[in-house]
C-alpha positions as CSV (number, residue, x, y, z in Angstrom):
1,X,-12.7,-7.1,2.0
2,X,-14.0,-3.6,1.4
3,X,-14.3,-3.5,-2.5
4,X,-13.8,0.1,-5.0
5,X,-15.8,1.1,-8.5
6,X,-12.0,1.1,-10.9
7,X,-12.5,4.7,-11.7
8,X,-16.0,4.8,-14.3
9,X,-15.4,1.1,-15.3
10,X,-17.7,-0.5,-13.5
11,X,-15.3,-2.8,-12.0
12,X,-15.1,-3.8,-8.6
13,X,-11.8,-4.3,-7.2
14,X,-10.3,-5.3,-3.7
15,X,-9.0,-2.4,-1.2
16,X,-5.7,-4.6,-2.0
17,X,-3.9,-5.2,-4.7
18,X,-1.4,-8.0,-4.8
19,X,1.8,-6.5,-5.9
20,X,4.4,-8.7,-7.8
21,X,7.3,-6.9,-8.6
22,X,9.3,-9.7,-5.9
23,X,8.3,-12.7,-8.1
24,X,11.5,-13.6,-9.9
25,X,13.7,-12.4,-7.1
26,X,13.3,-12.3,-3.8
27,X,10.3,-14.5,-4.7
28,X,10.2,-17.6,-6.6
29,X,8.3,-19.1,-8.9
30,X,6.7,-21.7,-6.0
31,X,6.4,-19.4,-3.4
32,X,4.9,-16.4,-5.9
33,X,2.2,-19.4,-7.3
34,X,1.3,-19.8,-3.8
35,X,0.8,-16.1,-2.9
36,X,-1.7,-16.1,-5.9
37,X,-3.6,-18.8,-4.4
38,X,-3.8,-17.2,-1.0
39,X,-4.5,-14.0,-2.0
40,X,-7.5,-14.8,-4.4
41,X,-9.1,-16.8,-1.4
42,X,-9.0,-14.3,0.7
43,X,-11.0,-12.0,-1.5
44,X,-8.2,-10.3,-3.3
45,X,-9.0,-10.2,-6.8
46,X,-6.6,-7.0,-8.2
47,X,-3.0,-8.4,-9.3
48,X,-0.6,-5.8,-10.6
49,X,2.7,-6.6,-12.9
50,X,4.5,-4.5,-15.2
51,X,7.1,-5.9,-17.7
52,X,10.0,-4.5,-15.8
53,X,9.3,-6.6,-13.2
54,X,11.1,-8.4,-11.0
55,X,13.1,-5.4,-9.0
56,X,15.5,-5.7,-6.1
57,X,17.6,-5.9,-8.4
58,X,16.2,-4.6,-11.5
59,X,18.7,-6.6,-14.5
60,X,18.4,-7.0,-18.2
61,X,17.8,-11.0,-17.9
62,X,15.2,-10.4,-15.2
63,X,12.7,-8.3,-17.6
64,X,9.5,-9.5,-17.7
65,X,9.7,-12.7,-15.3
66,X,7.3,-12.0,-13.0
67,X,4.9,-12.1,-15.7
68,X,6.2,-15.5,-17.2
69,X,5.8,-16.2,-13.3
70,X,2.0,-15.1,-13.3
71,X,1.4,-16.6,-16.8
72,X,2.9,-20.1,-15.8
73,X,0.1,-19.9,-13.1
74,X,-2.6,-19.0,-15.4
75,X,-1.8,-22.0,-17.4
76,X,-1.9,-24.3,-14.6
77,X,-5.1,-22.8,-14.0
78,X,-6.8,-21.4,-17.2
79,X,-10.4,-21.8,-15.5
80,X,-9.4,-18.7,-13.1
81,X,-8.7,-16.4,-15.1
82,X,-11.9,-14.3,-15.0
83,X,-11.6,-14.3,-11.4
84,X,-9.3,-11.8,-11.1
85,X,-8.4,-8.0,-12.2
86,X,-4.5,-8.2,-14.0
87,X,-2.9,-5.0,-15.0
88,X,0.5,-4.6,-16.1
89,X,2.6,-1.6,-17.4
90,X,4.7,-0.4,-20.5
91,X,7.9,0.8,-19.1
92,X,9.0,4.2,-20.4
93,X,11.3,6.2,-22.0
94,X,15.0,5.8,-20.6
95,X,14.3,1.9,-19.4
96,X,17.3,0.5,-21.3
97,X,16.6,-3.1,-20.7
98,X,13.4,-2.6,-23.5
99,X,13.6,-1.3,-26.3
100,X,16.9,0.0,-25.4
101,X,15.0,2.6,-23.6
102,X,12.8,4.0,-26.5
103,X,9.8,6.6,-25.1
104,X,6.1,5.1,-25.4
105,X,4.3,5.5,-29.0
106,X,2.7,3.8,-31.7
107,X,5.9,2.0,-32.8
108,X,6.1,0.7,-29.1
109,X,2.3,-0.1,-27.7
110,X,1.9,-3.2,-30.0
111,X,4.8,-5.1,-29.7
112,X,4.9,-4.1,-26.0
113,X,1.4,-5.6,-25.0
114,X,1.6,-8.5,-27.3
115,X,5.3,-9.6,-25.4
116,X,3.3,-9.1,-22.2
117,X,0.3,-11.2,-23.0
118,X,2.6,-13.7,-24.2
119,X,4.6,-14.0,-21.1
120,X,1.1,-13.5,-19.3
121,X,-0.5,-16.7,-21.0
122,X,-3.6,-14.2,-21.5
123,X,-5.4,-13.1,-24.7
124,X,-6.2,-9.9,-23.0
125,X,-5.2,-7.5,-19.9
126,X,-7.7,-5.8,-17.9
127,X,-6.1,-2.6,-16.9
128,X,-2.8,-1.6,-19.1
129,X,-0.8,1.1,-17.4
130,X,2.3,3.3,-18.9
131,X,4.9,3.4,-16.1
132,X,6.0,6.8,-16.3
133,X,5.4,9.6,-18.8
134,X,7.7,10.8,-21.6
135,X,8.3,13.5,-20.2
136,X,10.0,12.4,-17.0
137,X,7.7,12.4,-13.2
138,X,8.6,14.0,-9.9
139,X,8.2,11.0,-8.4
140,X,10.9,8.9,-6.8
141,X,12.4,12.1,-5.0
142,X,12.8,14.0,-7.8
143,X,10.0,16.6,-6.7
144,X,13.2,18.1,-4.9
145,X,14.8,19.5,-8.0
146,X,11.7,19.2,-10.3
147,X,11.7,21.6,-13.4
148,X,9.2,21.1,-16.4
149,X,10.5,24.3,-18.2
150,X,12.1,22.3,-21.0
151,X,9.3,20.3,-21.7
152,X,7.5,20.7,-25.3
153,X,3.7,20.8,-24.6
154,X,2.8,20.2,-28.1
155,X,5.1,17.1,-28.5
156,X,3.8,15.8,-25.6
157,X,-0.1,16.0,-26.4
158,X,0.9,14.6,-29.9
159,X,2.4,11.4,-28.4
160,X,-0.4,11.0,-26.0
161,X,-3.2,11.4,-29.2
162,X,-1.3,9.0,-30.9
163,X,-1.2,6.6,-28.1
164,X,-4.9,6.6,-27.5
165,X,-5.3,5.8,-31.0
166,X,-3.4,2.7,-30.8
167,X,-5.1,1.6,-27.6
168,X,-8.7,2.3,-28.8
169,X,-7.5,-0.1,-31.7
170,X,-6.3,-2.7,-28.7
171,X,-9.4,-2.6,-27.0
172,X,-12.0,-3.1,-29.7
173,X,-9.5,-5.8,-30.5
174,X,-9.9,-7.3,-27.3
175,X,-6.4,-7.2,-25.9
176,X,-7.2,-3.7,-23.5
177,X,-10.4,-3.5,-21.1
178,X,-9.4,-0.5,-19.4
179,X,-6.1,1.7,-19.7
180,X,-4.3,3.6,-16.5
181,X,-1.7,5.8,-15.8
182,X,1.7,5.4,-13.0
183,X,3.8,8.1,-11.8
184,X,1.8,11.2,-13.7
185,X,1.4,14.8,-12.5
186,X,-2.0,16.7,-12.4
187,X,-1.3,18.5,-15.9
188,X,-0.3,15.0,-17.4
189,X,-3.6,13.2,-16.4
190,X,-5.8,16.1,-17.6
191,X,-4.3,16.3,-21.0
192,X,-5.0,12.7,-20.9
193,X,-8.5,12.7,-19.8
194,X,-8.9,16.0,-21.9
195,X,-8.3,14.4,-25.6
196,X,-9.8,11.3,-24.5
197,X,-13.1,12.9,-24.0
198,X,-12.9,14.9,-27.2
199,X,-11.8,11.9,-29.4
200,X,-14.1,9.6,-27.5
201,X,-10.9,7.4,-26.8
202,X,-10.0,5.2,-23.9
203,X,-10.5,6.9,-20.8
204,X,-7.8,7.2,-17.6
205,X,-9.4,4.9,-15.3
206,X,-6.8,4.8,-12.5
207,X,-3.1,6.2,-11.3
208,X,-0.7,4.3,-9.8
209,X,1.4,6.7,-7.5
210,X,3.3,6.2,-4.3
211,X,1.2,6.8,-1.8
212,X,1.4,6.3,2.2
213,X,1.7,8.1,5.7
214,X,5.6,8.9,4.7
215,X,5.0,9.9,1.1
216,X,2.1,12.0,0.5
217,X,2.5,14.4,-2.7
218,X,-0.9,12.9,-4.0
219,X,-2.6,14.8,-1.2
220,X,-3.4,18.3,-2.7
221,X,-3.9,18.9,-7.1
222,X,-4.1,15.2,-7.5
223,X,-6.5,14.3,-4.7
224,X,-8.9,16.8,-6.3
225,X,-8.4,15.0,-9.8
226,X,-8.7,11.9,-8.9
227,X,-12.4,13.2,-6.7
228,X,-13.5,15.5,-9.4
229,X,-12.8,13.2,-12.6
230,X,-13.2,9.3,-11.1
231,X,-9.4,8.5,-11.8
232,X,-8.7,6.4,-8.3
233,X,-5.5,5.9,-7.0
234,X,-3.8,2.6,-6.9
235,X,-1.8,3.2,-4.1
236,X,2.2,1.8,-4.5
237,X,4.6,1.3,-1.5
238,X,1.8,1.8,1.9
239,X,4.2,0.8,3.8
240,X,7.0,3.0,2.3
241,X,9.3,-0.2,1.1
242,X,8.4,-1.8,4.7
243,X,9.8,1.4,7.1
244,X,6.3,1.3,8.3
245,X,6.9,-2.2,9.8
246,X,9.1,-0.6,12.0
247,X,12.1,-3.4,11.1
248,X,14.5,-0.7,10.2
249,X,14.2,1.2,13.1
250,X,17.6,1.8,15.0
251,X,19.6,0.8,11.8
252,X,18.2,-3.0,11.8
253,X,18.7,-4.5,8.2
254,X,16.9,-7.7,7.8
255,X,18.6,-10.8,6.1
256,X,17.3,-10.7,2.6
257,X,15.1,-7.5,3.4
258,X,14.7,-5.0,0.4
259,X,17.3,-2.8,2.4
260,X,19.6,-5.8,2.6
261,X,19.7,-5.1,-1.7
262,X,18.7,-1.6,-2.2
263,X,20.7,-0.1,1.1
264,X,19.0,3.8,0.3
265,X,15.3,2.5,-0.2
266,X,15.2,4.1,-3.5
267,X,16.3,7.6,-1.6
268,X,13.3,7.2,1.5
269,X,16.5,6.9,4.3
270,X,17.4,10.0,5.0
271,X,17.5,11.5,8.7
272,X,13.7,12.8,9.0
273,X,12.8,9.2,8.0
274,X,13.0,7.1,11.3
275,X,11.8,10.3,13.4
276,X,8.4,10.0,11.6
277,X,8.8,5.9,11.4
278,X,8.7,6.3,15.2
279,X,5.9,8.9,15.3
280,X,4.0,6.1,13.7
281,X,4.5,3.4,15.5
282,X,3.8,5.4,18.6
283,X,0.2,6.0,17.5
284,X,-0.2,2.3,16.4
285,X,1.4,1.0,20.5
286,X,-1.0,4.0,21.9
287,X,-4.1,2.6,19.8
288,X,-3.1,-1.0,19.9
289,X,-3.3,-1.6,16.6
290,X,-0.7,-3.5,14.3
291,X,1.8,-1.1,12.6
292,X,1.0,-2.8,9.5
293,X,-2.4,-2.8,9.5
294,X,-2.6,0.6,10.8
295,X,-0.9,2.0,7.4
296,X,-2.9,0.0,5.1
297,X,-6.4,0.7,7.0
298,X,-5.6,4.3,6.5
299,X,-5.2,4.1,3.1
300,X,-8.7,2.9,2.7
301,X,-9.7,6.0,4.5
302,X,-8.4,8.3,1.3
303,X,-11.3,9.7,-0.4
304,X,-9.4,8.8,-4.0
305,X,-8.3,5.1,-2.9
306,X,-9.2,2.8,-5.3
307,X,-6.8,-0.2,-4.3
308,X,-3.4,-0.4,-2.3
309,X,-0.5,-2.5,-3.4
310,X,1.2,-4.6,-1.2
311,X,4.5,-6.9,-2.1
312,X,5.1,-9.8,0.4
313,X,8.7,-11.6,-0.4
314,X,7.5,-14.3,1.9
315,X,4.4,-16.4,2.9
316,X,4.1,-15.3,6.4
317,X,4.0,-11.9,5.7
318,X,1.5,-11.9,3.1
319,X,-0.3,-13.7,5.4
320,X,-0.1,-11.4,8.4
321,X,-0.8,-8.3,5.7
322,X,-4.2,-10.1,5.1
323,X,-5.8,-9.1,8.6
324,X,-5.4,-5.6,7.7
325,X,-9.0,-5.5,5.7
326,X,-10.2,-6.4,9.3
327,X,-8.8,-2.9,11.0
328,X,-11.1,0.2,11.4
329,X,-9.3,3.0,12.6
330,X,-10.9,4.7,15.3
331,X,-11.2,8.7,14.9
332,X,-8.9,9.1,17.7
333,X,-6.3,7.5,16.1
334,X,-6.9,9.5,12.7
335,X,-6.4,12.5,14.8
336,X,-3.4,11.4,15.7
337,X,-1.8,10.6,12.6
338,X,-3.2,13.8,10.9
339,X,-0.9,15.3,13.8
340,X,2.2,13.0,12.9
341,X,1.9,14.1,9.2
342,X,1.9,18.0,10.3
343,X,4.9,17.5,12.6
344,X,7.0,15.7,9.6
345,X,5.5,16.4,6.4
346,X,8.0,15.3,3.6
347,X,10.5,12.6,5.4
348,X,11.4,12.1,2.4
């Protein structure tokens, strides 16, 4: 297991992160405790949550149970719990099912993180992340009709000041190692990183975007952030919400798939899609390498890739996503995925 510096911290984490956002759902409690246990002995030591979670379907009685789920673990095992990385996320502004969908600021941090270390079972988080800016994101295919022009750039840097000062507070109190951004632009980040460095608060250490063959808008401004400033990427959806398997091809929808609930993949099935799916898989039957594997191997190939996030919703898959760490991708095969991404550049 190839392990990553978390952005200037000094941490080391695995090249995958087990995702939890299924625990509550379309995983249970026994099946989710057992997923901990296999991942951390197979030299995964990055778990990500986020208080929203479980998902597929998100509901207001669901909030925060895959955290209760982690947390019951923790408790049955309180002697593990330096063993791993745990980061979790404030949801923000427009998430009704908290705070009745209140933005992210001093009134909200506090009683946020202290809910989530609660449900956690922890007395502090290792990487706290805000979901999504203020502001709104691009992401989750609204880069299509994206338009910042109403957006007030003073507002905005106010909140952010004002939300590094209460996490400084948090982490000299011990609750906050490290602090992390999801869904943020370019601009965003470096405002961030900017009156961090001038007010000697906590620094952005990571971003947690969707990242994978199918979706890669990280590529250009962010890419050169990430490089330039030490902010890695903590890649979400690899595998594109499992397209990459290959198990939706010709229209297949899986008993108790993430399809089989969420029938437009959060808008990534549109017609381009299973052209490029195919592409793919072509280049992972011509290289005879494991579709799978071939997607999350490539990710570690990223210059920016600090960790990539994988959800399993069963055992046997999470253990079939383990061999992946084992896959090198030969430059032939780079080639030929550079070439796929050329041919269909945005399938979504």
């Amino acid at each position: 297991m190839q392990m990553n510096e978390m952005g200037r911290t000094g941490i080391m984490v695995s090249e995958l992160c087990l995702g939890t956002m299924t625990f509550g759902t379309q995983t249970n409690a026994d099946d989710a405790h057992l997923q901990i246990d296999t991942a951390l002995a197979a030299g995964i030591n990055f778990i990500d949550t986020a208080e929203m979670y479980p998902v597929n379907p998100i509901a207001k009685e669901t909030v925060g149970g895959s955290e209760k789920i982690i947390g019951d673990w923790l408790a049955k095992n309180p002697s593990r719990r330096d063993e791993f990385i745990l980061a979790t996320k404030h949801a923000g502004e427009g998430f009704a099912h908290a705070r009745d969908g209140a933005p992210i600021s001093k009134a909200t941090i506090t009683e946020t993180l202290e809910a989530s270390l609660r449900r956690l079972k922890t007395e502090y988080v290792d990487l706290y992340q805000f979901h999504w800016p203020n502001r709104g994101s691009y992401m989750f295919r609204k880069n299509w009709a994206y338009d910042p022009s109403s957006q007030n750039r003073t507002q905005t840097v106010d909140n952010m000041l004002e939300c590094l000062e209460v996490l400084q507070g948090h982490v000299k109190d011990g609750k906050i190692r490290h602090f992390g951004l999801s869904n943020e632009s370019a601009w965003g980040t470096a405002q961030w990183l900017r009156l961090s460095d001038q007010h000697g608060f906590p620094r952005v250490a990571t971003m947690q975007n969707e990242y994978s063959l199918l979706c890669r808008l990280y590529d250009t401004d962010m890419a050169e952030l990430s490089v330039n400033e030490d902010v890695g990427l903590i890649a979400f959806s690899p595998l594109a919400a499992g397209l990459l398997s290959g198990k939706y091809q010709q229209g297949v929808i899986p008993e108790k798939s993430r399809r089989s609930i969420v029938k437009d993949l959060g808008g990534r099935i549109t017609d381009r899609v299973f052209p490029a799916v195919n592409a793919y898989l072509d280049i992972a039957q011509k290289h005879g390498v494991d579709p799978i594997h071939m997607a999350l191997a490539w990710c570690r190939t990223r210059p920016f890739m600090c960790s990539a996030i994988f959800g399993a919703t069963t055992q046997a898959q999470l253990e079939h996503i383990l061999k992946a760490p084992s896959v090198i991708l030969t430059q032939e095969c780079l080639h030929d995925i550079a070439v796929a991404h050329k041919a269909h550049p945005m399938p979504y």
